[in-house]
C-alpha positions in Angstrom: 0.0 0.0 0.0 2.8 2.6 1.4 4.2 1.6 -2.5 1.3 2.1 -4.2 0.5 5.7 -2.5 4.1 6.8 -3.4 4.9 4.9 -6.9 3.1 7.3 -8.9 5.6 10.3 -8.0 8.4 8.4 -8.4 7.5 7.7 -11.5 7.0 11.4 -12.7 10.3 11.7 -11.2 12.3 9.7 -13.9 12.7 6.5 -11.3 15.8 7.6 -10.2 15.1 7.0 -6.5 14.4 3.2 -7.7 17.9 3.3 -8.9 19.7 5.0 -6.2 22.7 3.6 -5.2 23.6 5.9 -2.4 22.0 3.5 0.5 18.3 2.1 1.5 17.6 4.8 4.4 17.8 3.8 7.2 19.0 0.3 6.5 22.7 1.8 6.3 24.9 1.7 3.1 23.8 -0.8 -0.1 25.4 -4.0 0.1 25.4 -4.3 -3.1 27.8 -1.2 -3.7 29.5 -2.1 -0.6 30.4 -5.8 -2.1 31.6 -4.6 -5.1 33.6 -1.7 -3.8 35.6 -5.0 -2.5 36.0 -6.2 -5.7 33.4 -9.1 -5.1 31.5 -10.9 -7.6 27.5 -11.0 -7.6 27.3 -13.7 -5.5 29.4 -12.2 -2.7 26.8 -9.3 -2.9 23.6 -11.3 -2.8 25.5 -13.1 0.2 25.7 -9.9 2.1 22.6 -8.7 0.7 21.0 -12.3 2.3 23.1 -11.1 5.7 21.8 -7.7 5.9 18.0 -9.4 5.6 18.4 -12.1 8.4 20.1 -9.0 10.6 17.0 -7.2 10.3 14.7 -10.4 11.3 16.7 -10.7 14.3 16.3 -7.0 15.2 12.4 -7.5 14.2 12.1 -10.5 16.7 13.6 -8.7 19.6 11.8 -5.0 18.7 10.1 -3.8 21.9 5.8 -3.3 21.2 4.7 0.4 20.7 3.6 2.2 23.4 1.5 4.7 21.4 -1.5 3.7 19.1 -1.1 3.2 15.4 -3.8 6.5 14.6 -4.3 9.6 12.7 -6.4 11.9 14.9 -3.9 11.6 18.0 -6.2 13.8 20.1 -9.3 11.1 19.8 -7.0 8.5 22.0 -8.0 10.6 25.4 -4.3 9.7 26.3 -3.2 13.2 26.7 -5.2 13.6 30.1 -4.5 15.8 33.2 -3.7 14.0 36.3 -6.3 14.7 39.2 -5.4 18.2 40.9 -2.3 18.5 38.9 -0.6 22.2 38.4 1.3 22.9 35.3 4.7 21.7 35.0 6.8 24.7 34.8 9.8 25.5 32.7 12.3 23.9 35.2 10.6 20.5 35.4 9.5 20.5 32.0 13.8 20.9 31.5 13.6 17.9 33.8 11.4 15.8 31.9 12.9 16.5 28.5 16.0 14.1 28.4 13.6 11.4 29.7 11.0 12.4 26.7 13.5 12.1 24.3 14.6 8.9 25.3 11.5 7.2 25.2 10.3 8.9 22.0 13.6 7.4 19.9 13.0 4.0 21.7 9.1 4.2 20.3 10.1 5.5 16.7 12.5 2.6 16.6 9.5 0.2 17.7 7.2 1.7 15.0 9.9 1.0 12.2 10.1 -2.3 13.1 6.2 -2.7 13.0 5.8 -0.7 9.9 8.8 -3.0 8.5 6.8 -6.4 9.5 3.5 -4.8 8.3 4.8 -3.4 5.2 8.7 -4.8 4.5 9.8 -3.6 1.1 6.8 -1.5 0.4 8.0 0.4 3.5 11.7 0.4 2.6 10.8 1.7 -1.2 9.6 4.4 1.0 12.2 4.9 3.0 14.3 5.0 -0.2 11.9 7.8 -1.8 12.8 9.8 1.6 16.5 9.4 1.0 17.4 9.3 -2.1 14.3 10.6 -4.6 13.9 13.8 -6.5 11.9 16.6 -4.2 8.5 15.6 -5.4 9.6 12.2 -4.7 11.2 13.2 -0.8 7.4 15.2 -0.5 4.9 12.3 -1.3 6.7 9.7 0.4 7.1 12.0 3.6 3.6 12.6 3.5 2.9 8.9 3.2 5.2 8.1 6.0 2.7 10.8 8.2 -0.5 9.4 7.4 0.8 5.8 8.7 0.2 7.3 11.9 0.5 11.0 13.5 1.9 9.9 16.8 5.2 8.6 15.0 5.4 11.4 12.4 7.6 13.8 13.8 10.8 12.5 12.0 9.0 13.2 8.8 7.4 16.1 10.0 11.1 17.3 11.1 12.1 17.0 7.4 9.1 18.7 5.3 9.7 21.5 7.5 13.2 21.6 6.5 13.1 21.7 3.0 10.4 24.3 3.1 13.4 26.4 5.0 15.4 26.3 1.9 15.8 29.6 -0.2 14.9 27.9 -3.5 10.8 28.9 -4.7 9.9 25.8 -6.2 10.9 23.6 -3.5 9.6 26.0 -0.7 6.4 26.4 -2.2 6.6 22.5 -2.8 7.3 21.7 0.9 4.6 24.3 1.9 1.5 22.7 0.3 2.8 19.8 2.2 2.6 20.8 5.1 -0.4 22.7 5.2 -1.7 19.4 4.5 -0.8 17.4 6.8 -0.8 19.6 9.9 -4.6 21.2 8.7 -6.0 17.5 7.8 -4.3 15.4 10.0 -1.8 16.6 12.9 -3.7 20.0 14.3 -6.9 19.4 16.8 -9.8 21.3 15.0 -11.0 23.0 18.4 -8.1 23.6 20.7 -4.8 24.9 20.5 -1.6 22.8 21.4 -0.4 22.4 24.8 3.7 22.8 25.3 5.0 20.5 27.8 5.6 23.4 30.7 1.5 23.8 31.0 1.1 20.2 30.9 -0.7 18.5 34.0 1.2 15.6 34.2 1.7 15.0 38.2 4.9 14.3 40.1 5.4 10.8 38.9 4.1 10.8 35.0 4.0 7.3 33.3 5.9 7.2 30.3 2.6 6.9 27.8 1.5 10.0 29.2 5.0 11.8 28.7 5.7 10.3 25.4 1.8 11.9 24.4 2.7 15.2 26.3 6.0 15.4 24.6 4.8 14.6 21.1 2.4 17.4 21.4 5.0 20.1 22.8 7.5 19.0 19.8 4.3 19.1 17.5 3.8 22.8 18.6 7.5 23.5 17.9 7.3 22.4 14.5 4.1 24.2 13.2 5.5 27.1 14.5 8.4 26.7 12.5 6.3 26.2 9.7 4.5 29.4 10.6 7.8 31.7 10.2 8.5 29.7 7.3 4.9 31.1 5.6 5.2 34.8 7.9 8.4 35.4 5.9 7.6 34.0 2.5 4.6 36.4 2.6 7.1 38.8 2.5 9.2 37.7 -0.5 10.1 39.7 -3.7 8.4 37.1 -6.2 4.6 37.8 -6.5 3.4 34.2 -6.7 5.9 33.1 -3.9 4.1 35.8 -1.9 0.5 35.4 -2.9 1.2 31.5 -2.0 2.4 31.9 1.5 -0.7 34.7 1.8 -3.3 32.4 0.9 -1.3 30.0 3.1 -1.6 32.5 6.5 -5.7 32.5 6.0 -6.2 28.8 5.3 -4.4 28.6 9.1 -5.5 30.9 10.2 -9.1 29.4 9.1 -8.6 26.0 9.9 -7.0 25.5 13.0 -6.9 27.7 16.3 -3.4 27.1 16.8 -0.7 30.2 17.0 -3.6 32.7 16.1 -1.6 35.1 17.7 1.4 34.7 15.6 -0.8 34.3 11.9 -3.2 37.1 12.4 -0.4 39.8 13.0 1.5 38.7 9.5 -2.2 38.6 8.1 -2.9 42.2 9.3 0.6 43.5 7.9 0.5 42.7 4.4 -2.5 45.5 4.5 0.4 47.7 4.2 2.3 45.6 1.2 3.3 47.8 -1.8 1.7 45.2 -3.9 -2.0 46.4 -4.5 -3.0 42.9 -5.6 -1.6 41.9 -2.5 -3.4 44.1 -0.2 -6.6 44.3 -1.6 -6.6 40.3 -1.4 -5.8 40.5 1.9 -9.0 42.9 2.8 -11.2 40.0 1.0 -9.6 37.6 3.2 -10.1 39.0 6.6 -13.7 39.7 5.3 -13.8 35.8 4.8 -12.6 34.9 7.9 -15.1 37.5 9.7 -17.7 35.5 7.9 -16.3 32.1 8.1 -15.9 32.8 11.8 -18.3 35.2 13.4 -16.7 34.5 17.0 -13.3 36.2 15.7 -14.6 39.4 14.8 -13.5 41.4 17.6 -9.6 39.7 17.1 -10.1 40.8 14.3 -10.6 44.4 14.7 -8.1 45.0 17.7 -5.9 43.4 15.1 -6.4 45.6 12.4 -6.6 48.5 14.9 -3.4 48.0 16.1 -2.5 48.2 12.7 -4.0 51.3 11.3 -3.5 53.4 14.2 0.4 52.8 14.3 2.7 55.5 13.9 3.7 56.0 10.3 1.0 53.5 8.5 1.0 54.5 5.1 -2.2 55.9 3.4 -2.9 53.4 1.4 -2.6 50.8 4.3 -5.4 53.3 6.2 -7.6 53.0 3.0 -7.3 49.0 2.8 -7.6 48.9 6.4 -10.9 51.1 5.9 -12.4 49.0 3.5 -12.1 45.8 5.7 -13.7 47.6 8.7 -16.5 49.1 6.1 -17.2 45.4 4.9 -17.5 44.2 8.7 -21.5 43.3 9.1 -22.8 43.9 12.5 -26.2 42.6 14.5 -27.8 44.1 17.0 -26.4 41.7 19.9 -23.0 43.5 18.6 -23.5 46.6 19.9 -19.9 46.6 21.7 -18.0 45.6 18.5 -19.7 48.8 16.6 -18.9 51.0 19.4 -15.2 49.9 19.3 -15.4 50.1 15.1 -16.5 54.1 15.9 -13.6 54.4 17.7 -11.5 53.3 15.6 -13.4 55.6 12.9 -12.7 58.5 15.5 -9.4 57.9 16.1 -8.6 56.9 12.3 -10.2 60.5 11.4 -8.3 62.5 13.9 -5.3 61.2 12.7 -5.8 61.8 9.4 -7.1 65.6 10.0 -4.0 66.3 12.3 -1.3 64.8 9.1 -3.8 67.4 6.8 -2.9 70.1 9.5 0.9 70.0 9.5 1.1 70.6 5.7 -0.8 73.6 5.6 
């Protein structure tokens, strides 16, 4: 199956990750190349091709079981729980705890590749292949395929999409991008609650190690989409026009579809109001109007955002005019009567501004 999701890409590719002879991933170096580099014949090589296979049985057979589930939607499990009366960890125990997390969470990613290579075996180690040695389309669908086998055991592959979207080159930023919007908007991010870091988890004095692997998988989860958020924040303010529409689009659909780091997205929203682009802003206003109708609730995050915003010091005029027409667009009923008082403000103070800047030139 894990073959059959990624084949197709591969294919487009040109195949050369089929025909990689740089190493099988995580299996180590090709014995194949490495028999020949001895001068060996073919039969030498399937020998230690034949050795490397009964190696991996053995390490099969004496693989420890998983202690997280095999799942997508991590946060249906119930296993990340608050222990009765618990306080928050705090940044010094969390430090405490961390070493231990890490420990367990290598010992259950090597117990998940040793299920996923029983369940799978060279479907899974095609994959693997993909991962190391493929073109970037290749790396992208095999990563994502290697994420939907379950979200517990993902970050490794989360850990990588997010690194080639850090690279300066377009194609393979906006590439790694799409990715990951996918996978943290349809699979990793709970649709009505934010992430928890490991310092505000509830854990108690003694946690087991299930509930620290879960707590620690969802404080390295949060670490990673925020990663991925700078990634979008500052491509939104690249040079190339279709790099920058991209990553715009990208900061609503987040923004949209998941709760998490709203107070990070909203901001580099709100901002490109003042880009020098006038496609650029005047798509912005249409998409704060869509998430004030998507999202009644977030209307008045909205417009302290944008107030924030327009009554800075030195905001441009045409960033007070965009700004404007979002505000004029904002529909208001009668149980709203707080929000409209606070959008005549804003009017007021907007106004005042603009008839003190009209004073000084005269």
């Amino acid at each position: 199956m894990l073959a059959q999701q990624a084949a197709p890409t591969a294919a487009r590719g040109g195949g050369k990750a089929a025909k990689g002879g740089k190493g099988g991933g995580k299996g180590g170096p090709d014995p194949w190349a490495v028999a020949e580099a001895r001068g060996s014949t073919k039969r030498e090589a399937a020998g230690t091709l034949a050795a490397a296979a009964n190696l991996s049985e053995e390490a099969l057979r004496r693989a420890p079981p998983m202690a997280l589930p095999v799942c997508s939607a991590w946060w249906e499990e119930g296993l990340v729980a608050a222990a009765s009366g618990a306080a928050p960890l705090g940044a010094s125990r969390a430090t405490e705890l961390r070493a231990r997390a890490e420990q367990l969470h290598e010992s259950e990613q090597q117990a998940f590749a040793a299920a996923q290579a029983k369940k799978h075996g060279s479907d899974a180690r095609f994959v693997a292949k993909l991962v190391a040695s493929g073109t970037i389309r290749d790396r992208l669908a095999a990563l994502q395929v290697q994420i939907q086998e379950s979200s517990f055991h993902a970050l490794p592959s989360v850990r990588q999409l997010v690194s080639l979207a850090q690279r300066p080159r377009p194609e393979i930023k906006l590439q790694a991008v799409e990715a990951l919007l996918a996978v943290f908007l349809r699979q990793l991010l709970p649709p009505d609650r934010p992430l928890v870091p490991l310092e505000k988890q509830r854990l108690g004095a003694s946690p087991s190690d299930r509930a620290l692997l879960c707590a620690h998988y969802e404080d390295r989860l949060k670490a990673l989409y925020g990663e991925a958020v700078a990634v979008v924040s500052a491509g939104a303010a690249s040079n190339l026009p279709h790099l920058k529409q991209r990553m715009v689009s990208g900061l609503h659909e987040m923004l949209s579809a998941r709760p998490e780091l709203e107070h990070s997205l909203l901001p580099s929203l709100v901002n490109k109001l003042g880009d020098p682009d006038k496609k650029v802003a005047s798509r912005v206003t249409h998409l704060l109007g869509q998430l004030s109708q998507s999202h009644p609730p977030m209307k008045p995050v909205l417009l302290a955002a944008v107030q924030r915003f327009v009554l800075r010091p030195n905001v441009g005029e045409r960033a007070q005019y965009y700004a404007t027409i979002f505000m004029n667009q904002l529909v208001l009923s009668r149980a709203e009567a707080p929000l409209a008082q606070t959008l005549l403000l804003v009017y007021l103070a907007l106004f005042a501004s603009r008839a003190k800047d009209a004073g000084a030139l005269k």
